[in-house]
C-alpha positions, -999 to +999 in steps of 0.1 A: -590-533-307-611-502-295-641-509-286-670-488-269-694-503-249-721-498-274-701-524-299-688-548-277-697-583-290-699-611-262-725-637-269-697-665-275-715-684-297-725-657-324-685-651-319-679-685-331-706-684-357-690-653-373-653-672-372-668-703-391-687-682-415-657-655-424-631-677-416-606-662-445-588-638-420-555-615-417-526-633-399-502-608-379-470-614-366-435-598-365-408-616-394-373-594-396-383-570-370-413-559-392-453-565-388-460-590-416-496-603-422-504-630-445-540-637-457-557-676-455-583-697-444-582-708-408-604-734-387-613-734-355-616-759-334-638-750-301-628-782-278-586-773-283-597-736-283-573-731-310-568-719-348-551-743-374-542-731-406-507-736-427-483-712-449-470-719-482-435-729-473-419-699-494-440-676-469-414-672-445-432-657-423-432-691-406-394-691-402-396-670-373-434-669-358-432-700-332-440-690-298-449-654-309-485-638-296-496-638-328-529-614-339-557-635-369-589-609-373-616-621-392-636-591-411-671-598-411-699-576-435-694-537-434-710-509-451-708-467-454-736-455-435-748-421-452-762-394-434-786-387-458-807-418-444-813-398-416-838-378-402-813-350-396-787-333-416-768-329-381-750-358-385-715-370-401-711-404-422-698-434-401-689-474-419-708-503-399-688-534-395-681-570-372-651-577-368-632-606-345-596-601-333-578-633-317-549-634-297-525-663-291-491-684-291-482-697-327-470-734-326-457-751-357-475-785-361-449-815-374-473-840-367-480-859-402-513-868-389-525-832-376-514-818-409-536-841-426-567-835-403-565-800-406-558-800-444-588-824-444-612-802-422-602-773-448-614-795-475-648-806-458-656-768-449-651-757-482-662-786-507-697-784-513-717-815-498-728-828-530-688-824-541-675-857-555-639-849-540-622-857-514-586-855-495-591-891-486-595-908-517-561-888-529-531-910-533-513-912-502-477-903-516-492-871-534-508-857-505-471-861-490-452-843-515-478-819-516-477-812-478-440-807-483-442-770-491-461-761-467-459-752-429-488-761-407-498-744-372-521-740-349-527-712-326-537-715-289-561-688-284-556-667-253-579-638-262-606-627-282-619-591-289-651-590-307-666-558-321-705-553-341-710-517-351-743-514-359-758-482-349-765-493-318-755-455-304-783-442-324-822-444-316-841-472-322-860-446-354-830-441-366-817-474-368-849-483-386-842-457-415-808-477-415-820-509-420-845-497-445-822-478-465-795-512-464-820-532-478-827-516-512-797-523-520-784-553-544-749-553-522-747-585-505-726-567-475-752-542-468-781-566-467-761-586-443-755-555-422-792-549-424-801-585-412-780-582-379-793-549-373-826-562-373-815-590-354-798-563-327-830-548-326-853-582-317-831-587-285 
C-alpha cells in the first residue's frame, strides 16, 4: 500500500482496535491464475498473531489458496473532503480514509475443534451481550452438518501496513475547518472521520 510519511499508522494497538471494530474485510488471493477477493468477517487473535475466518464451501476460492501470501484489508471510515471548507480556493478535493492491509500464509484449519472456536468467537463478537443465543447450546450434530459446507482458515500474519488519512499534510487551521465542516453532518462516516481527526490533533 502507498503510504506517505504523513499517513503512516504505527501505534499497534489503535491497529488492532480498528481490526476488531471493522473487522468485515476484503480477502485477496490468486484462484485460476486470477486475483479473486471474497468479502467476510475475520477475527483476530493477537497471542497466535493470526486471522481466522472460513468460506462457504462453494467459494472455491479455498480450493487453491493454502500456502499462498494472501492480502485481508479492513476499510475503516472515509469521507470526500471539499475544498470549499477551506480557507482557499487554491486547493483540489482529496477522500480521507484508515485503512489496514495484512499480509500472510493462508492455512486451511481441519481441526473440528478450531472450527468450532472460531465459529464460536464469530458468534460472541457479533451477538449482542443481552442476546439469548448461543453456538453452545446448538445441538451438537447440527453444528456438524452445518460446518460441512464450509472451509475454515486461519492466516499467519507476516505483515501489516496501516494507513490514516486525515489531513495531517495540511495546517493545524485548516484541519480545524475540516473537522468542523465533518461534524454537521448526519453521516455516521464523516463524524467518525471528524472524531479521529480531533483525536490526531490532541497528540
Amino acid at each position: 500500500m502507498y503510504i506517505p510519511k504523513h499517513f503512516k499508522l504505527d501505534d499497534e494497538e489503535m491497529i488492532y482496535d480498528f481490526i476488531e471494530k471493522y473487522s468485515f474485510a476484503t480477502l485477496f488471493s490468486q484462484h485460476n491464475g486470477e486475483p479473486y477477493a471474497t468479502h467476510l468477517p475475520l477475527t483476530l487473535n493477537k497471542d497466535e498473531y493470526a486471522l481466522y475466518g472460513h468460506f462457504a464451501r462453494a467459494n472455491e476460492q479455498w480450493k487453491d489458496v493454502e500456502g499462498q501470501q494472501v492480502l485481508a484489508v479492513f476499510q475503516g471510515p472515509h469521507c470526500y473532503i471539499s475544498p470549499s471548507w477551506y480557507e482557499t480556493m487554491k486547493a483540489v478535493p482529496t477522500w480521507n480514509y484508515v485503512s489496514i492491509h495484512i499480509y500472510g500464509k493462508m492455512e486451511i484449519v481441519e481441526d473440528p475443534k478450531v472450527i468450532f472456536d472460531s465459529l464460536n468467537d464469530l458468534v460472541k463478537k457479533y451477538e449482542s451481550t443481552d442476546s439469548p443465543y448461543n453456538l453452545s447450546n446448538v445441538d451438537s450434530s447440527y453444528i456438524e452438518g452445518m460446518s460441512k459446507g464450509i472451509v475454515a482458515f486461519r492466516i499467519k500474519i507476516s505483515k501489516i501496513e496501516a494507513k490514516a488519512k486525515l489531513s495531517q499534510n495540511h495546517p493545524v487551521d485548516r484541519q480545524e475547518l475540516i473537522i468542523k465542516q465533518l461534524e454537521h453532518t448526519s453521516q455516521q462516516d464523516n463524524i467518525q472521520v471528524a472524531s479521529l481527526m480531533k483525536n490526531n490533533l490532541q497528540k
